[in-house]
C-alpha positions as CSV (number, residue, x, y, z in Angstrom):
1,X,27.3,-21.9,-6.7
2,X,24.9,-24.8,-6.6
3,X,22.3,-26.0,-8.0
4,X,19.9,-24.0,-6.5
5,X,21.5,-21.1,-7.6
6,X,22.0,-21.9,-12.0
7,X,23.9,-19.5,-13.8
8,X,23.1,-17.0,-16.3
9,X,19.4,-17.6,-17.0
10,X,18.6,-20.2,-14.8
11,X,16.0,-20.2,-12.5
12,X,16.6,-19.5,-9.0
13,X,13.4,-20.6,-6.3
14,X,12.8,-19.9,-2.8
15,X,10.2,-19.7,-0.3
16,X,9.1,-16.9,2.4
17,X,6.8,-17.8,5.4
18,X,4.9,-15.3,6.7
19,X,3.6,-14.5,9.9
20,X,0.1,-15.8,10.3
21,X,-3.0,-13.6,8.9
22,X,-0.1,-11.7,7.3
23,X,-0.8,-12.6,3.8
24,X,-3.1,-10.0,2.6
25,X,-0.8,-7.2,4.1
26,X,2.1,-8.6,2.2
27,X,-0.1,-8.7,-1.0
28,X,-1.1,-5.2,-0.4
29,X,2.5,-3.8,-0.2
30,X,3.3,-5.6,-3.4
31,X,0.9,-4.1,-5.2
32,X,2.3,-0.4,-4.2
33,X,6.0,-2.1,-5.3
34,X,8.3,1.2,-5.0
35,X,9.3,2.6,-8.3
36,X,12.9,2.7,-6.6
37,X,12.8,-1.4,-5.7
38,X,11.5,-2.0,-9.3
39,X,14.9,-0.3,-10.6
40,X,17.0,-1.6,-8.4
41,X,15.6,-5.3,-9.5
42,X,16.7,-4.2,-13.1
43,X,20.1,-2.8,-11.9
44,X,20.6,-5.8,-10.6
45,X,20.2,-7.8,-13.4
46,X,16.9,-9.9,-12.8
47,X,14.7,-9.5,-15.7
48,X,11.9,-12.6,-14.7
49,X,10.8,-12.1,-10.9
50,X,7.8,-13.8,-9.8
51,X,5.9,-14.1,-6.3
52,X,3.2,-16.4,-5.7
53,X,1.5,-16.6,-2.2
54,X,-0.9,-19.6,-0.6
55,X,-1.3,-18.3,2.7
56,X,1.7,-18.0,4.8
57,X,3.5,-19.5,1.9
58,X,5.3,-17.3,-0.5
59,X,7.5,-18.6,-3.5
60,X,9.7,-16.4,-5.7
61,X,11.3,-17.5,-8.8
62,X,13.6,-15.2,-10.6
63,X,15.9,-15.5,-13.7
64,X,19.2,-13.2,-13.6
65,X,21.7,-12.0,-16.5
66,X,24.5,-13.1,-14.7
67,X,24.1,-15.4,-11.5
68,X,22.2,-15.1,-7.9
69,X,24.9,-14.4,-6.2
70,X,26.1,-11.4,-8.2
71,X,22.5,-9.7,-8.4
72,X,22.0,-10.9,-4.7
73,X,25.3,-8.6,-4.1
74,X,24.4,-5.5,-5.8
75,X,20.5,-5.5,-4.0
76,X,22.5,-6.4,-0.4
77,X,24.4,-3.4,-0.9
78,X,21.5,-0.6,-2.0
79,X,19.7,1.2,0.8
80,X,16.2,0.9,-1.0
81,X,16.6,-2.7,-0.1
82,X,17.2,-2.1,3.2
83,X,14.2,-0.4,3.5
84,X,11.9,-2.0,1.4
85,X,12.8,-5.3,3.7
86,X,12.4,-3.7,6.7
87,X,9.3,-2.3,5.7
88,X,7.9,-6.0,5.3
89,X,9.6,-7.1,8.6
90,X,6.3,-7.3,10.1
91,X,4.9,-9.7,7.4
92,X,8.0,-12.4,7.9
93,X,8.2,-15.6,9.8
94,X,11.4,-16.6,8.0
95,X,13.0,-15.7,5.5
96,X,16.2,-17.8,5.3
97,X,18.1,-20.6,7.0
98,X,20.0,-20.0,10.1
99,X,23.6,-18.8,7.8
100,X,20.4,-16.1,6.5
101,X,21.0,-18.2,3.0
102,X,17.0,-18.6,1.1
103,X,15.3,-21.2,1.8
104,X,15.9,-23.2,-1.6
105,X,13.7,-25.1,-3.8
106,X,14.4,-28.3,-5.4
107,X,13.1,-29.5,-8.4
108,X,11.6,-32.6,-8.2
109,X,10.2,-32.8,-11.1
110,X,9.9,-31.2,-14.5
111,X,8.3,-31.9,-18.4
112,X,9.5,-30.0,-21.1
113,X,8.1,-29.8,-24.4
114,X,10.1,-28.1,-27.0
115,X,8.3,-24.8,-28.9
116,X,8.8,-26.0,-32.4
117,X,7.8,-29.4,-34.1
């Protein structure tokens, strides 16, 4: 593990680039997410997934029970991912580095302020 992919909890971030003019179709799949992908994201322990677009830009943020890697293992290995990635092959640019790893990223910056006085 490093430290783009925390532990238990920790947010993991990475970006998508899309082919061009791509963006609305990618938005448009989303908002049919399969029931079946849905489940699998909970069988795989991610309970916080977010997608933001700009774009050809996409950014994902997800917070897992366990680690990246582990929920990253149980989604690699269910067809429904399979399919619901090749269904969006179309949309992609790139998706990872050249080892197929996600294109990290790193905080540069961050301010917290605690909830309670």
């Amino acid at each position: 593990m490093n430290s783009s992919t925390p532990g238990p909890g920790g947010v993991c971030t990475y970006i998508y680039r899309l082919e061009p003019g791509m963006g609305p179709v990618y938005d448009e799949r989303h908002r049919a997410v399969w029931q079946e992908v849905v489940a699998l994201i909970d069988q795989a322990g991610i309970y916080d997934y977010r997608i933001w677009r700009h774009e050809e830009i996409v950014v994902c943020s997800m917070r897992t029970r366990s680690d990246f890697e582990a929920a990253a293992a149980i989604t690699a290995a269910s067809e429904i991912q399979r399919r619901w990635t090749a269904s969006l092959a179309d949309a992609f640019a790139v998706i990872g580095d050249e080892a197929g790893r996600p294109l990290w990223l790193t905080e540069v910056f961050a301010h917290r302020v605690s909830e309670s006085p």
